[in-house]
N, C-alpha and C positions, 0 to 999 in steps of 0.2 A: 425366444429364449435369451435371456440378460448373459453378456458377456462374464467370464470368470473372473475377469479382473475387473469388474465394476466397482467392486467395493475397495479396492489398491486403488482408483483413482478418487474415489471420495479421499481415503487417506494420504493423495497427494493436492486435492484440494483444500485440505485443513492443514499441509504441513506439517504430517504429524510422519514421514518418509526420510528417511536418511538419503547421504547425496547417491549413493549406487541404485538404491530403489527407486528413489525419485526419476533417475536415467532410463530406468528400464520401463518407468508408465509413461516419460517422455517417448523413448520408443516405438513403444506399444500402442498411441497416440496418433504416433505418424499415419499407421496402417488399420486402425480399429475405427469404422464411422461411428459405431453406436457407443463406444466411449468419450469419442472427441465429443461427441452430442450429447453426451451425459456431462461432461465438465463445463462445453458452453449452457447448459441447462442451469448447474450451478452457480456460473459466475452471474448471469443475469437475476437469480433468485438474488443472488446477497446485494448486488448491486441497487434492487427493487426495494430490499429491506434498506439499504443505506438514506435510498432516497426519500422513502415515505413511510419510516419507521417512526415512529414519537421517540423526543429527546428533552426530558424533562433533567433541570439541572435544583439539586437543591437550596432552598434558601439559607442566608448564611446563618437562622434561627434553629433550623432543624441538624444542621449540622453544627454547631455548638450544644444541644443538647446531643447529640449521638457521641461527641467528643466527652461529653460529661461522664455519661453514660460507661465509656468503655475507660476511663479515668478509676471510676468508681469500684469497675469489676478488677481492675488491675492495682488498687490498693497505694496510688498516688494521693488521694486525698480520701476524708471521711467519708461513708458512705450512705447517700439519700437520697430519697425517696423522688425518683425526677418528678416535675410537676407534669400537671396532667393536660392533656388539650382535647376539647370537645367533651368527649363522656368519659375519657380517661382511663378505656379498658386498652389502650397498647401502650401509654407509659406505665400504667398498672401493673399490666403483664411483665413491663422490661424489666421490674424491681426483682425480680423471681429469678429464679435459677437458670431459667433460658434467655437471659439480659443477652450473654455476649454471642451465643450464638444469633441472637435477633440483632444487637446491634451491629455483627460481623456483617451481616447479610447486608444489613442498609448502605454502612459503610461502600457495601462493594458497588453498590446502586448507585453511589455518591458521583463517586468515580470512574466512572463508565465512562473507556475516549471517545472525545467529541469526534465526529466526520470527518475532519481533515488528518486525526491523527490514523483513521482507516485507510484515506489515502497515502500513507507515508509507510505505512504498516505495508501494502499491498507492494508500492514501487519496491522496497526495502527487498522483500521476499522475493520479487522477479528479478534483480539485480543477484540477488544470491542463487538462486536456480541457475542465471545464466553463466555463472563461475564457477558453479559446482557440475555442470554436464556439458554433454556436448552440444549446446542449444545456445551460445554464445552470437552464432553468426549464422543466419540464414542462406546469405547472397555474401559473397566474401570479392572485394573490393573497393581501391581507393579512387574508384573514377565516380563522380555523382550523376553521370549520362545511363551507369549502370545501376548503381544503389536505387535512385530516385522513382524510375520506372518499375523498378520492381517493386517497391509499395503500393503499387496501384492498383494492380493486383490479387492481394493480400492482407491486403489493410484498409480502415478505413477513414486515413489520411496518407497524404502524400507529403511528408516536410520535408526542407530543404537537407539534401546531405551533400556540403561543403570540404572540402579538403584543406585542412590550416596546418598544412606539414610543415611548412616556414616556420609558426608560430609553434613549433612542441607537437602541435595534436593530428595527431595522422587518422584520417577516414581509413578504417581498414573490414568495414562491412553495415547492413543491417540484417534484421530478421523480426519476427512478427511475433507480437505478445500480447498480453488482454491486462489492461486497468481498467476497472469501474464498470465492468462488463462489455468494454468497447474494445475494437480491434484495434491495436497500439500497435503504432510503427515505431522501431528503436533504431535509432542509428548506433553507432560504437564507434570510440577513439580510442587511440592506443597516446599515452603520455608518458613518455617517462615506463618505470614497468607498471604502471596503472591503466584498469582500463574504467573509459567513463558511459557508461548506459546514458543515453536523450533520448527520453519516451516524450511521445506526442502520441495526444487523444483529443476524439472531439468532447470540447470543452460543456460541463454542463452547468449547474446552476449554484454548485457546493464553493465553500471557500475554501483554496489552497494558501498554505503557509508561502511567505517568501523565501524560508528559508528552514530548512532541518536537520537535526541529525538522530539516527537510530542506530543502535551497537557499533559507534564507531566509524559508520557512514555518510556524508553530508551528502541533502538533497536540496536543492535549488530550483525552484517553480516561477513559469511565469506563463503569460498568455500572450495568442499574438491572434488575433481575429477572433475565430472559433475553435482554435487549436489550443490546448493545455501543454505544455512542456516540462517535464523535468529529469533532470542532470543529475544522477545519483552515481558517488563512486567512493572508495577508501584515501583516495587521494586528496590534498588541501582544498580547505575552502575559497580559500585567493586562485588556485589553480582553476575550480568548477566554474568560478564565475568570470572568471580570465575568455571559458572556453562560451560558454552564454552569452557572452559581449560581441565576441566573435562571430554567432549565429545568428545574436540579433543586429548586426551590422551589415550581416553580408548580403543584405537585399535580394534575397530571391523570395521568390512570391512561394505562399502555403496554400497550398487547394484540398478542398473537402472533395473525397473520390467518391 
């Protein structure tokens, strides 16, 4: 018999939860196997779709006629007859009354984000989960003898977590999260009153930005063996990358658990 709240955790998988609801299927997560096993069911689906879904991007032919096209319906310029390709019953058809809904549609086809912006998409929303509930800190401490071990556990990497309280950035915990369908170790620093999320994942085959921002949040990626990293927070981008310099300096060795 499916749990009651199976479908409140599909609607915290698509982020369609406000931050109280979204708390209460974090919750209810801790203690439910057959829902926790319902969202790891989901993450690796989408993850499966990320990686072997076709990604056809339009030519800049097709997409100059679709620009025409919704020009035409929108009464910037006179209005004719697009020309026709192959046998010429779908520019045919666009001349007609259903042009902008068909050329709507394409459009949206156009522009579909590529892979990397799924991954920034993804860090973005677990960075906000983790500020919006109580799910900020797993293991709450600035000692990395403590942090470090308790990834090993729980995740399925072990990065280094450093304490750079001299330098601003205080180690004050990690705790355990999923990008890309893989078990993600986060460390967390406290800056200033900012806090900064360093997710590490085992690294797959996708290409990560060096650098991004989403609603306001800058995220900074980089790789270090087999391990993915990125550093996503509301605080400056001189600041993220101040703290990145720092992690990739401090020489402690990354192991795959």
């Amino acid at each position: 018999m499916s749990c009651s709240e199976a479908l409140r955790v599909q609607e915290y998988f698509d982020g369609e939860l406000d931050a109280g609801a979204a708390a209460d299927v974090e919750r209810h997560l801790e203690t439910c196997a057959e829902c926790a096993a319902l969202l790891k069911d989901l993450e690796l689906t989408r993850a499966g779709l990320r990686e072997s879904g076709p990604y056809y991007r339009a030519s800049d032919a097709l997409r100059a006629r679709i620009a025409d096209i919704l020009d035409d319906e929108s009464g910037e310029r006179p209005a004719r007859r697009p020309a026709r390709i192959g046998k010429g019953f779908l520019w045919g058809a666009l001349s007609g009354g259903g042009a902008t809904a068909l050329a709507a549609a394409f459009a949206a086809l156009l522009f579909l984000p590529a892979a990397p912006n799924l991954a920034v998409d993804d860090l973005t929303n677990a960075h906000l989960r983790s500020m919006m509930s109580d799910h900020l800190i797993d293991v709450v401490s600035s000692d990395r003898h403590t942090v470090k071990p308790w990834f090993a556990g729980h995740t399925d990497v072990s990065p280094p977590a450093v304490d750079f309280a001299k330098d601003g950035y205080t180690l004050i915990g990690g705790r355990a999260d999923y990008v890309d369908g893989h078990r993600a170790a986060v460390v967390v620093y406290r800056h200033g009153k900012h806090i900064i999320n360093v997710f590490a994942w085992i690294a797959g085959d996708e290409h990560l930005p060096a650098e991004a921002l989403r609603n306001g949040y800058h995220l900074v990626f980089w790789k270090s063996g087999n391990i993915a990293y990125c550093a996503v927070s509301d605080t400056g981008l001189d600041e993220i990358a101040t703290l990145t310099h720092l992690i990739q300096n401090a020489g402690a060795p990354v192991s795959r658990e």
